[in-house]
C-alpha positions in Angstrom: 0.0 0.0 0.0 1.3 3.4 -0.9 2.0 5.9 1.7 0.2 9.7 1.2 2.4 12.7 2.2 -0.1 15.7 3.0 0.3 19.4 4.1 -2.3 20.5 6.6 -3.7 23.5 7.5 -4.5 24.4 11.2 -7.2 26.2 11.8 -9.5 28.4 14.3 -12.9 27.9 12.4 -14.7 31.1 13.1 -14.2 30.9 16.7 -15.5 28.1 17.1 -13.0 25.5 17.9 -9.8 24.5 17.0 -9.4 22.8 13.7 -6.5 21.4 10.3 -6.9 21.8 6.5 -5.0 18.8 5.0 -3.8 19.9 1.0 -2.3 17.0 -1.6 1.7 18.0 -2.1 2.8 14.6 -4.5 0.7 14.3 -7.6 2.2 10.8 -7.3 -0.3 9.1 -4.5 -2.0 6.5 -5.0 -5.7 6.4 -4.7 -5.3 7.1 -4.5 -14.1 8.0 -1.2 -50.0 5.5 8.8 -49.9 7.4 5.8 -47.6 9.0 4.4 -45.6 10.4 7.6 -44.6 6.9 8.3 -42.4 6.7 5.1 -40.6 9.6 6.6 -38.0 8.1 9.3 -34.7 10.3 11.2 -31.4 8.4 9.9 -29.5 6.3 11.9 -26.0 7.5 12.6 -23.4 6.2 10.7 -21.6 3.0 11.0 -18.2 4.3 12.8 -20.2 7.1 14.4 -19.0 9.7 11.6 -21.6 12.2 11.7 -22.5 15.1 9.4 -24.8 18.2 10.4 -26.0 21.3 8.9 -26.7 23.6 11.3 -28.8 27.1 11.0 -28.2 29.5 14.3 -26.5 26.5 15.4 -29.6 23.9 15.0 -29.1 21.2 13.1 -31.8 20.6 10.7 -34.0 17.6 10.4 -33.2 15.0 8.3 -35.5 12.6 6.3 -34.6 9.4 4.7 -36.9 8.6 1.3 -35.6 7.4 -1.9 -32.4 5.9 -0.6 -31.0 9.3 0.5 -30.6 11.7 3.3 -32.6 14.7 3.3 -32.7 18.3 4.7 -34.7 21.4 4.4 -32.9 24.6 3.0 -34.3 27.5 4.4 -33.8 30.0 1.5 -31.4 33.1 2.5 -30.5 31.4 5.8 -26.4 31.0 6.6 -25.4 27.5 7.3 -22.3 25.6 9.1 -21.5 22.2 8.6 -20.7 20.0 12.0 -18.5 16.5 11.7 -17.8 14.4 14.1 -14.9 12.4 15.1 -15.7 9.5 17.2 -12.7 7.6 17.3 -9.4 8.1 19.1 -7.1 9.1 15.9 -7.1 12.2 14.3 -8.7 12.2 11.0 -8.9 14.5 7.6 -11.9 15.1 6.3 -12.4 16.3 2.3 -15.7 18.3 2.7 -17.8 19.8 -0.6 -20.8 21.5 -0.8 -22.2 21.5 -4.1 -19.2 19.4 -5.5 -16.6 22.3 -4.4 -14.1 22.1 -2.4 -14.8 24.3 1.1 -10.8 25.2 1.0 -10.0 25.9 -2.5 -13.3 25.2 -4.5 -11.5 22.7 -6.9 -13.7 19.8 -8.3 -11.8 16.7 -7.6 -11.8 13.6 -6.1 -11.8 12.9 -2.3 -8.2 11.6 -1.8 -6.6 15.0 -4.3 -8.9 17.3 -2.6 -7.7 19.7 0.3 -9.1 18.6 4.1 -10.0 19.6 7.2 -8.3 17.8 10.2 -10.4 16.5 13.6 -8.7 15.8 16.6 -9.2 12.9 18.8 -13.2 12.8 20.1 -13.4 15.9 18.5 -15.9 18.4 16.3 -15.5 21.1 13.7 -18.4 23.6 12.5 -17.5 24.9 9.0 -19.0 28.0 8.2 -17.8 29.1 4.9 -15.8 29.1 1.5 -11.8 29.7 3.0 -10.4 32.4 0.7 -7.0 32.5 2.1 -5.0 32.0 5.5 -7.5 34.5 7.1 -10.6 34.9 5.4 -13.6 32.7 4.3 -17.1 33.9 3.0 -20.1 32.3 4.7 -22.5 29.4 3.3 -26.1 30.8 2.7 -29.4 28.6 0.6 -29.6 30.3 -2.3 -31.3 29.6 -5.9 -28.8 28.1 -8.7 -28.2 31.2 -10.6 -27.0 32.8 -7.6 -24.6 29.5 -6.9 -21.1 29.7 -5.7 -20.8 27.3 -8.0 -23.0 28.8 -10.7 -20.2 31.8 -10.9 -17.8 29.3 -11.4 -19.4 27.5 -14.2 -19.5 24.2 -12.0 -23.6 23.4 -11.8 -23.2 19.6 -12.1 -23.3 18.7 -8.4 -25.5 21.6 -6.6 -27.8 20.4 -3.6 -25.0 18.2 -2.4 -22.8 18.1 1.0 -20.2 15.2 1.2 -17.8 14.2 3.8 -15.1 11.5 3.2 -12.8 11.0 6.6 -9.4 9.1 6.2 -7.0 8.5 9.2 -4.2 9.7 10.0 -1.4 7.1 9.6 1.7 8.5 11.2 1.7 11.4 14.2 2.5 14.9 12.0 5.0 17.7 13.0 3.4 21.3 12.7 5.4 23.8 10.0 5.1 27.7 9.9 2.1 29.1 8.8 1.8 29.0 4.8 -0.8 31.3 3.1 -3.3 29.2 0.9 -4.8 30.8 -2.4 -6.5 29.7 -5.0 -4.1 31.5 -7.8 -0.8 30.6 -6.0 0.9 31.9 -9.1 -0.9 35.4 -8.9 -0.9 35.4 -5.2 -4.7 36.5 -4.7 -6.9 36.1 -1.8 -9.9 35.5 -4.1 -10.3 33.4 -6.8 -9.1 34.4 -10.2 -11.6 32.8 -11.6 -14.7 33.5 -9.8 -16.7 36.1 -12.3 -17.5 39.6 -11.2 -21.1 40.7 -10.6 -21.4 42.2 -14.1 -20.3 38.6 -15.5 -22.4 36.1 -12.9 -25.3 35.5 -15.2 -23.1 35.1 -18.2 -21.8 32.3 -16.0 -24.9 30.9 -15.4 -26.6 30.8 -19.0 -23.2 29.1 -20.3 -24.6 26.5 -17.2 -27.7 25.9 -18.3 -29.5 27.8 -15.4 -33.2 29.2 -16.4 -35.1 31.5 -14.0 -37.5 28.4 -13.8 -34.4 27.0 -11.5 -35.0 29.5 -9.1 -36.7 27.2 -6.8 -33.9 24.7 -6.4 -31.5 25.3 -3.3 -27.8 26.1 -3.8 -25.6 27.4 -1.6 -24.2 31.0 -2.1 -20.8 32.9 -1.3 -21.7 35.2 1.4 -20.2 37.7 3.9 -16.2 37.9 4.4 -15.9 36.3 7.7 -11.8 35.9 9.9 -11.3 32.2 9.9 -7.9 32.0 10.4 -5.4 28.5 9.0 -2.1 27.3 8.8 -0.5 24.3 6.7 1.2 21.0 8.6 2.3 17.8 7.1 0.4 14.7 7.5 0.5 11.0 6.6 -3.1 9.6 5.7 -4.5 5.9 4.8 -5.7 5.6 1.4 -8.9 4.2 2.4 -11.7 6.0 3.7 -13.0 5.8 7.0 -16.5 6.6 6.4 -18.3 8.8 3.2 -20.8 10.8 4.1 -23.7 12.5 2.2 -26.5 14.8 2.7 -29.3 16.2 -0.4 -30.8 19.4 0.8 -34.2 21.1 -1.0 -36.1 23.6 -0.5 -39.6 22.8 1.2 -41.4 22.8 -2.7 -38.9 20.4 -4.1 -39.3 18.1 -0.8 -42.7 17.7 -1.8 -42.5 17.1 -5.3 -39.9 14.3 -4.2 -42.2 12.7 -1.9 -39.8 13.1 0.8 -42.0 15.6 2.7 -46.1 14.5 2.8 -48.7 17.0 1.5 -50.3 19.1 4.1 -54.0 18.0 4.7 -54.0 16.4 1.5 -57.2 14.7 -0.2 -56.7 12.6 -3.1 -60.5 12.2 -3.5 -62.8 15.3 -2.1 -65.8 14.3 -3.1 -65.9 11.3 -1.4 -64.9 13.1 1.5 -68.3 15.8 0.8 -71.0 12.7 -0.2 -69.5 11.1 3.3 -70.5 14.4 5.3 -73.4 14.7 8.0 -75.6 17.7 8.9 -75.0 16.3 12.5 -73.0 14.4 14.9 -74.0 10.7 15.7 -75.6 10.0 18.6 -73.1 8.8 21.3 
């Protein structure tokens, strides 16, 4: 089995608690991740214990379990966090999308080539945001696609999806001096190079494929510049994953059409119901 060298990022995740981003440095790795309300059932935690969240005002949403999936409701305009959990007594890097972007650099690649975040022993991380650099990161929000993170950078094929893969750490790691991240190392910006202006976001999303019809179908947005400070460290991971995690979020409309969500006082046959009816109440 081949070994996985790594540089990590250590991390104070918008004051929350203390945190690692784990980044690929050898391109050489191997890999290198009733009715109807009784259909509607809270998912067991994962095998391992691996949990992911999404929290709003730092409540997790409900999740549903229908069509083979795990559900939550986005709650349009509201700023979300992601919580994972480490149950086990080695640390752990965890590649985390949202919308099939990367939360540290939003590349689209696989699990094992993508950047991480790194969980202590027994330990959580809430993840608030898009990291921009060493010091900044702009917030998650539920959005429609054509305002998508990921509709700006041309990168609709995954939107509505949050994924977690956790690998272990194989060998203890020694912490380096603090190296900036960027997404243009080259050009040495804190923002993306490639992330389109204002003037050129809906150029970006016609050349997706987004309609206004889309509208109603959650994405998530990049929001308010927020201090989320990181630093890089080296670290050995397994190449097998620990646990893969996944969460489909909708708004409450497409929930219904999905059949994850029932109908609200819904009557397939009302007529039946009015030739049923009574003028008054039997006699007890």
């Amino acid at each position: 089995m081949s070994r996985a060298c790594f540089s990590v990022c250590l991390v104070l995740t918008m004051g929350i608690g203390l945190a690692f981003v784990v980044s690929v440095q050898s391109a050489s790795m191997a890999y290198a991740q009733t009715q109807e309300v009784d259909r509607i059932a809270r998912i067991p935690k994962p095998q391992g214990g691996f949990d992911l969240e999404v929290l709003v005002d730092g409540r997790p949403l409900a999740e549903y379990f229908a069509r083979g999936r795990t559900y939550v409701e986005a709650l349009k305009g509201a700023e979300f966090e992601l919580r994972v959990r480490n149950p086990t007594p080695n640390r752990v890097a965890v590649a985390l999308s949202v919308d099939g972007l990367n939360t540290i650099d939003a590349r689209h690649t696989s699990a094992w080539y993508s950047s991480k975040w790194v969980i202590d022993p027994y330990q959580t991380i809430s993840i608030g945001g898009w990291q921009m650099s060493t010091e900044r990161a702009r917030r998650f929000y539920f959005t429609d696609e054509r305002d998508s993170y990921g509709a700006k950078l041309g990168q609709t094929t995954n939107l509505g999806v949050i994924s977690a893969v956790v690998f272990r750490e194989r060998q203890p790691v020694s912490i380096n001096p603090p190296m900036p991240i960027y997404r243009d190392r080259e050009k040495g910006q804190d923002e993306p190079s490639n992330q389109p202006s204002d003037a050129r976001a809906g150029e970006s999303g016609r050349k997706a494929g987004i309609a206004r019809s889309d509208d109603d179908y959650a994405a998530t947005g990049i929001g308010r510049s927020v201090r989320n400070d990181v630093r890089w460290i080296d670290m050995e991971l397994e190449a097998h994953p620990l646990a893969e995690l996944s969460l489909r979020y909708e708004y409450y409309s497409a929930l219904l059409k999905l059949g994850v969500l029932p109908r609200p006082n819904y009557e397939p046959y009302p007529l039946r119901r009015r030739e049923d009816s009574r003028g008054f109440s039997p006699e007890p």
